[in-house]
KOLLONU-165742 format. One record per residue (C-alpha): x, y, z. Coordinates in steps of 0.02 Angstrom, whole numbers, padded with zeros to 5 digits, always signed. Each point is the difference from the previous one (the first is absolute). Last residue first. Example, Ala and Ser with C-alpha at 12.3 -4.5 7.8 and 13.67 -1.06 7.14 Angstrom:
2
+00684-00053+00357-00069-00172+00033
END
This chain:
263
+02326-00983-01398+00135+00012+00144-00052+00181+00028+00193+00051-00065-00002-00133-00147-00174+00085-00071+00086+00188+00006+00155-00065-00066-00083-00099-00141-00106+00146-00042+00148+00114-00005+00065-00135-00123-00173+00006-00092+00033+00184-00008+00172+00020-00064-00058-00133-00135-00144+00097-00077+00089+00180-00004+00153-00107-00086-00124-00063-00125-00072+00180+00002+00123+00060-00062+00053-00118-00134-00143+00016-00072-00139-00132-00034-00146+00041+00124-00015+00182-00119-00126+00128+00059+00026-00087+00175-00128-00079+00115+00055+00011+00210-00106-00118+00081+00192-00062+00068+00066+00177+00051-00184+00041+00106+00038-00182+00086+00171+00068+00031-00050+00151+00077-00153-00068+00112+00116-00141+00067+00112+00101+00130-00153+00086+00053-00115-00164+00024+00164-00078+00092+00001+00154+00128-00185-00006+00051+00029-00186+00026+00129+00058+00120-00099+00115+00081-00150-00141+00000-00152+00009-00084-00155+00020+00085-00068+00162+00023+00080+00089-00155-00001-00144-00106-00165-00026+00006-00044+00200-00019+00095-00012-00168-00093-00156-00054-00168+00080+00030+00052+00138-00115+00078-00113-00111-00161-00075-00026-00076+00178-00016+00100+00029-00133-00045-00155-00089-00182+00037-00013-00113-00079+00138-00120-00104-00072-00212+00058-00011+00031+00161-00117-00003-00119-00157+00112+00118-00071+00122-00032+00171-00031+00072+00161+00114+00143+00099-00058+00144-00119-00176-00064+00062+00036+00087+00180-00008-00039+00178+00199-00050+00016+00001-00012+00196-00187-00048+00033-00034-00134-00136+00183-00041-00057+00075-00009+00176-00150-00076+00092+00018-00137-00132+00186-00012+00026+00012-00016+00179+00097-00149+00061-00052-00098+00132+00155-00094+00069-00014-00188+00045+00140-00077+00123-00098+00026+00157-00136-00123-00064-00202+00010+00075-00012+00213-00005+00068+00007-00172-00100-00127-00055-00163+00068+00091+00040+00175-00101+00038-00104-00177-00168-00067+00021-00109+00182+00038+00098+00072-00141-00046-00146-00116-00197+00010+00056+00003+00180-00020+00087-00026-00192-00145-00089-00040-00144+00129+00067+00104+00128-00117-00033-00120-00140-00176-00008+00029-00021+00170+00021+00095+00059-00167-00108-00150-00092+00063-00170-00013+00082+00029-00157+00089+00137+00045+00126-00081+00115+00097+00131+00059+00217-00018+00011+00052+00065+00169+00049-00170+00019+00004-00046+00189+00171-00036+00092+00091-00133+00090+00171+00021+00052+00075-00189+00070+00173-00009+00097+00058-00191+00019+00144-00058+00118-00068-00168+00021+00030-00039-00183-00072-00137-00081-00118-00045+00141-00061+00202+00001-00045-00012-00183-00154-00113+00040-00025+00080+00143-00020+00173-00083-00093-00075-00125-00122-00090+00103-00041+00173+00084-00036+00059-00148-00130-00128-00065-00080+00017+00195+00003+00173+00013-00129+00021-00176-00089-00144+00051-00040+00102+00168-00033+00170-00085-00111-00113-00125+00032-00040-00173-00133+00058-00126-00050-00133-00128-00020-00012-00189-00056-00174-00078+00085-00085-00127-00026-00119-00145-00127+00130-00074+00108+00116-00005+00072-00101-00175+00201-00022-00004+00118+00145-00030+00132-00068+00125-00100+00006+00131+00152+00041+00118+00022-00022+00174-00130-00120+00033-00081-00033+00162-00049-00198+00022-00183-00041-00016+00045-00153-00129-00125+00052-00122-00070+00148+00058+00164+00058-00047+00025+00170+00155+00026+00176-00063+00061+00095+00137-00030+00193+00064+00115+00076+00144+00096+00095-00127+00175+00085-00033+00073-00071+00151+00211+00050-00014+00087-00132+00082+00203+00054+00041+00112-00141+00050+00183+00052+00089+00120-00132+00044-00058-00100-00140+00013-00220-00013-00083-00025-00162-00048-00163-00089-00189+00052-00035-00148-00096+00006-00053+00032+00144+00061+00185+00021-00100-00001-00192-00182-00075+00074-00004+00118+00152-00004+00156-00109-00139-00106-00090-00079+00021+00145+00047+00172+00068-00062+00075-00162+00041+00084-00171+00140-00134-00046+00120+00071-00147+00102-00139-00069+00060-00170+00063+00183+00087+00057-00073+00164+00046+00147+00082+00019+00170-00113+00054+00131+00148+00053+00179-00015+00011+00031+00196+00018+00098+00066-00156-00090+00192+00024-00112-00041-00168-00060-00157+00083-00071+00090+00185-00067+00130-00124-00111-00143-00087-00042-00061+00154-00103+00142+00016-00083-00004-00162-00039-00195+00017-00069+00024+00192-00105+00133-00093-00058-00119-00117-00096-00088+00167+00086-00129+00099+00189-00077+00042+00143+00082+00009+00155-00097+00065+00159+00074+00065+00192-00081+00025+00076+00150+00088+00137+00066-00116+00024+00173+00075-00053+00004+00185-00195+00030+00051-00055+00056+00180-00044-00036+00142-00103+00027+00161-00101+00097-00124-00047+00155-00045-00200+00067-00011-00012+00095-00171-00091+00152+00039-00126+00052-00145+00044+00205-00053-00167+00114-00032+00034+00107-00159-00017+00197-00034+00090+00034+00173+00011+00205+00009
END
């Protein structure tokens, strides 16, 4: 008997080598995930400006940004703004001033493709040969009521669809539909039981690399995992001789392994 209903991961007409210059930019998830790309020794910029919840101020960092990727991943966390009434320009951060300098919007569908769409084209002028995942948080938004944040991540999915349809080079990537239908279960979720916990992030990572990561890729992330486990290594005593030697057999495997990707 099947206890658990599996998400299919559509593949791609490509897929991702070791040291592919990536950006992440979007929701805290786009932070944990990019995360993993770091830990592996992939040259990774993660939410350069800090996190950005929606396709807006998504927008605002590929402006601002110096970054040429071959791979971008947006993760929409939110299709809800906060606009200075002011200037009327959509802020990214508040940065703990009064709410009664802002009011709260609801991006459309249409804004929603628009913002993302400028992305893509913005990033597609540095390099032509861009491939763009985009994703939805699976991360709820409680303070907008369980409905209301449920309505929000409809208007995302709906977006990220009409991107996907309007630029052959953007993937839709499934992590939402992963943690909410595949991993259906609060042992997944964090304390606050609204963020997935970290195994379920590596999880999602797992099934990322299955689908879309390259044999050879495949191989590097094997030929790594050891000698990353050797360097977290913590010994009873740091100061022996031992481990001294331990230490500096390992950073000249690392050396090895970093001079044979050309890293």
């Amino acid at each position: 008997m099947n206890f658990r209903t599996i998400v299919d991961i559509d593949k791609t007409n490509f897929q991702i080598e070791p040291m592919e210059q990536m950006l992440f930019v979007g929701s805290c998830f786009a932070d944990s995930i990019g995360r993993r790309f770091q830990e592996e020794r992939f040259p990774v910029v993660v939410n350069p400006d800090g996190v950005m919840y929606n396709p807006v101020s998504i927008l605002h960092t590929v402006q601002r940004i110096d970054c040429s990727p071959s791979v971008a991943f947006f993760t929409l966390g939110t299709n809800h703004v906060y606009r200075l009434k002011e200037t009327g320009e959509i802020v990214d951060n508040c940065q703990k001033r009064p709410q009664r300098l802002f009011s709260e919007e609801e991006l459309t569908v249409e804004q929603c493709v628009d913002a993302l769409s400028e992305c893509v084209r913005c990033l597609q002028q540095r390099r032509h040969s861009l491939r763009v995942f985009v994703s939805v948080s699976p991360i709820r938004y409680a303070k907008y009521g369980f409905h209301g944040s449920q309505l929000s991540k409809a208007t995302l999915l709906l977006a990220a669809e009409e991107l996907v349809r309007h630029f052959p080079c953007v993937t839709y990537f499934p992590a939402y539909e992963i943690v909410l239908d595949e991993l259906r279960d609060y042992r997944f979720y964090q304390t606050d039981m609204l963020h997935p916990s970290a195994q379920a992030v590596e999880y999602i990572w797992e099934r990322f690399v299955e689908v879309h990561f390259s044999p050879r890729a495949k191989q590097y992330l094997s030929e790594w995992k050891p000698i990353k486990e050797a360097l977290a290594h913590r010994p009873f005593n740091p100061e022996s001789q031992e481990y001294q030697t331990f230490l500096e057999e390992t950073r000249q495997r690392e050396r090895d392994f970093l001079a044979r990707y050309n890293i």
